[in-house]
MIKOLVO-697480 format. One record per residue (C-alpha): x, y, z. Coordinates in steps of 0.05 Angstrom, whole numbers, padded with zeros to 5 digits, always signed. Layout:
% MIKOLVO-697480
XYZ ...
***
This chain:
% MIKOLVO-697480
+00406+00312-00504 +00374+00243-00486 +00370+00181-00501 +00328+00127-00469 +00277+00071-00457 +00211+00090-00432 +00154+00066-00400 +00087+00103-00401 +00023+00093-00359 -00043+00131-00365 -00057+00154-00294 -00118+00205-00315 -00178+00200-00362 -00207+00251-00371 -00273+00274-00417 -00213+00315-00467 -00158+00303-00426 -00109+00249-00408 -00053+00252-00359 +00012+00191-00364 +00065+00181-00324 +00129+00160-00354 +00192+00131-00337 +00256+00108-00366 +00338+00090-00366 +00376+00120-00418 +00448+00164-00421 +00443+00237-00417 +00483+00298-00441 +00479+00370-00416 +00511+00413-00464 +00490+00477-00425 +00555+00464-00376 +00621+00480-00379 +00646+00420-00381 +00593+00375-00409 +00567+00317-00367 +00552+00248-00396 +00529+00194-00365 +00472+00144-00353 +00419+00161-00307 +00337+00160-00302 +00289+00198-00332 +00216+00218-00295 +00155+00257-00335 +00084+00279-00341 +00050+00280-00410 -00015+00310-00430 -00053+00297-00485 -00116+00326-00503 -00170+00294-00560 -00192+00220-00557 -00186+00207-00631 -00123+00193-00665 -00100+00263-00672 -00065+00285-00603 -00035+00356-00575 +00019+00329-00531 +00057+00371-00477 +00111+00340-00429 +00147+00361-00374 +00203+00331-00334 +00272+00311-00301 +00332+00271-00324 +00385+00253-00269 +00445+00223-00293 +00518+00202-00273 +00578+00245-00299 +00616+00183-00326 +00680+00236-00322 +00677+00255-00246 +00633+00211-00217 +00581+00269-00191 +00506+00280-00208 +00483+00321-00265 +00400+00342-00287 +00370+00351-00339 +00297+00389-00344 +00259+00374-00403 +00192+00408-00441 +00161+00392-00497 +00102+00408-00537 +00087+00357-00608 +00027+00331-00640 +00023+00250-00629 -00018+00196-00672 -00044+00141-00628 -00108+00103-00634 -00147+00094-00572 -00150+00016-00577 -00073+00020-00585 -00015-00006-00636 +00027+00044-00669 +00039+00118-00640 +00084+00171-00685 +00095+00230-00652 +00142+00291-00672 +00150+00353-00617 +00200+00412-00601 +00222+00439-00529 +00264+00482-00495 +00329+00443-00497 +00299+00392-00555 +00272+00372-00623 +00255+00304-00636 +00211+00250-00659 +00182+00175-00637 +00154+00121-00663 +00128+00076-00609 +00070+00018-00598 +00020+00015-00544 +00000-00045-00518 
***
């Protein structure tokens, strides 16, 4: 589980397809461990997106590195998700709701 702040770029577009970067600083926990790590670290990802209405398929794909706040080592977490996302092309609001291998979640965000 994750939390964080993000940052996302579009680095590819595409004639159905765009490509973003993201990054972001959050805390992180890895409940797949013995002995649970917690801790703040960084988050890196790719999202795709295909359609250039509103109406978005959305798959994402990357790495969370954190701090163990209890032993002071590094832990990671992968991540992968697949959603649908509502964003206009000119931007302003984006809702987007999605389900992955070691998550379930939903945003609400704003594009400048």
């Amino acid at each position: 589980m994750q939390e964080s702040i993000n940052y996302e770029r579009k680095i590819f577009d595409g004639k159905s397809v765009e490509l973003y970067g993201l990054i972001g600083a959050g805390n992180g926990v890895n409940f797949y461990t013995d002995k649970n790590p917690v801790g703040p670290g960084g988050l890196a990802a790719i999202t795709l997106l295909t359609g250039k209405k509103n109406n978005h398929f959305e798959m994402n794909t990357g790495l969370f590195v954190g701090n163990n706040q209890d032993n002071n080592t590094i832990h990671t977490i992968p991540t992968f998700s697949v959603g649908y996302r509502y964003q206009e092309p000119q931007g302003g609001g984006i809702f987007r709701v999605k389900v992955g291998i070691l998550e379930i979640g939903f945003g609400i965000d704003y594009a400048f």
